[in-house]
C-alpha positions in Angstrom: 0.1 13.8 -17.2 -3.0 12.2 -18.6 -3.2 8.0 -18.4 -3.4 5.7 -21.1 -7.0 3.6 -21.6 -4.5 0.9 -20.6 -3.4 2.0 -17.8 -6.8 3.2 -16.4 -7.5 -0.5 -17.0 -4.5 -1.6 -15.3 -5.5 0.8 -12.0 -9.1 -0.3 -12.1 -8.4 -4.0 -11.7 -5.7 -3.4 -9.2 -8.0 -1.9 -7.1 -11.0 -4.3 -7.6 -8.5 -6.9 -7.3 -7.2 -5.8 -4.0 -10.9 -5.0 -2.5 -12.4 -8.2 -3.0 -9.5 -10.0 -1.6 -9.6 -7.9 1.2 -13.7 -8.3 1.5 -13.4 -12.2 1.0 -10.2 -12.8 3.6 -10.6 -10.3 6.6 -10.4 -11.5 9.7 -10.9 -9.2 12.5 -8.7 -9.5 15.5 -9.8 -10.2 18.7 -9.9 -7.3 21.0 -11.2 -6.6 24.4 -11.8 -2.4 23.9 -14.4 -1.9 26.2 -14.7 1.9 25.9 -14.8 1.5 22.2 -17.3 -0.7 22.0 -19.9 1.7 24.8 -18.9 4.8 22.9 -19.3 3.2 19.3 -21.3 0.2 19.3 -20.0 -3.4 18.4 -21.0 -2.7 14.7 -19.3 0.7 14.4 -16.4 -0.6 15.7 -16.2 -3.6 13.6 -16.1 -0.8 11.1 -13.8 1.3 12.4 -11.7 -2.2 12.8 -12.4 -3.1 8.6 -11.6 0.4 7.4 -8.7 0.5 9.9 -7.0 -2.5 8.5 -7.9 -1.5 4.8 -5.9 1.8 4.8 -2.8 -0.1 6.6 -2.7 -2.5 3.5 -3.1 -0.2 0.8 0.6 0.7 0.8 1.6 -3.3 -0.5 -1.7 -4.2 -2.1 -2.9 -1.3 -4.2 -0.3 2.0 -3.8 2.9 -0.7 -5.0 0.8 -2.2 -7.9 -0.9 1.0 -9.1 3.1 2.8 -9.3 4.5 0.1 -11.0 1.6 -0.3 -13.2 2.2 3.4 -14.2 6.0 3.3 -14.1 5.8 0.4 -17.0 5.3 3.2 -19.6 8.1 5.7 -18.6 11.0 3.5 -17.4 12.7 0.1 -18.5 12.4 -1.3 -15.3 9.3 -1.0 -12.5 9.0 -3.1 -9.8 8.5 -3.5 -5.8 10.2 -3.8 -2.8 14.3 -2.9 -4.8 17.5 -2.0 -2.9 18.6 1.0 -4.1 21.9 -0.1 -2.5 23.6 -1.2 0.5 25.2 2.6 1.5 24.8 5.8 2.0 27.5 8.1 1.7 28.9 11.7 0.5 31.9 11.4 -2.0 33.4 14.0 -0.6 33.8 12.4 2.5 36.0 9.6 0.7 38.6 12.0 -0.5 38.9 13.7 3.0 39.8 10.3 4.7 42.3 9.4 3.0 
């Protein structure tokens, strides 16, 4: 499956969207790690915090976006964070309890 120039548009600025806003808002948490900090050196570890806290937000700030923005083409509806429903259960089941 080959992408659409619009698409590749769409990806591009999703992800340049999501990496400045993470560059321009990160706040690193304060944390007494000792050991890390002997073994890596305070600016290694800050790193090792950034890139840390980068790949935990990808799922909701760029891996969300990026499907829906190539779900648009193929189905009628594309978007985040839906219920598929509110159970889960075998139809077989049903007809043996009653």
């Amino acid at each position: 499956m080959s992408l659409t120039k619009q698409q590749i548009i769409d990806v591009e600025q999703v992800l340049k969207n999501s990496l400045r806003h993470k560059f321009q808002n990160y706040k690193p948490e304060p944390a007494s790690m000792p050991f890390h900090i002997r073994l890596l050196g305070k600016d290694r570890l800050a790193l090792y915090s950034f890139i840390h806290s980068l790949s935990t937000n990808f799922g909701t700030t760029i891996f969300e976006p990026v499907a829906i923005s190539l779900a648009k083409n193929n189905f009628k509806i594309a978007k985040s964070q839906a219920t598929a429903g509110e159970f889960i259960f075998e139809a077989h089941n049903l007809k043996s309890k009653k």
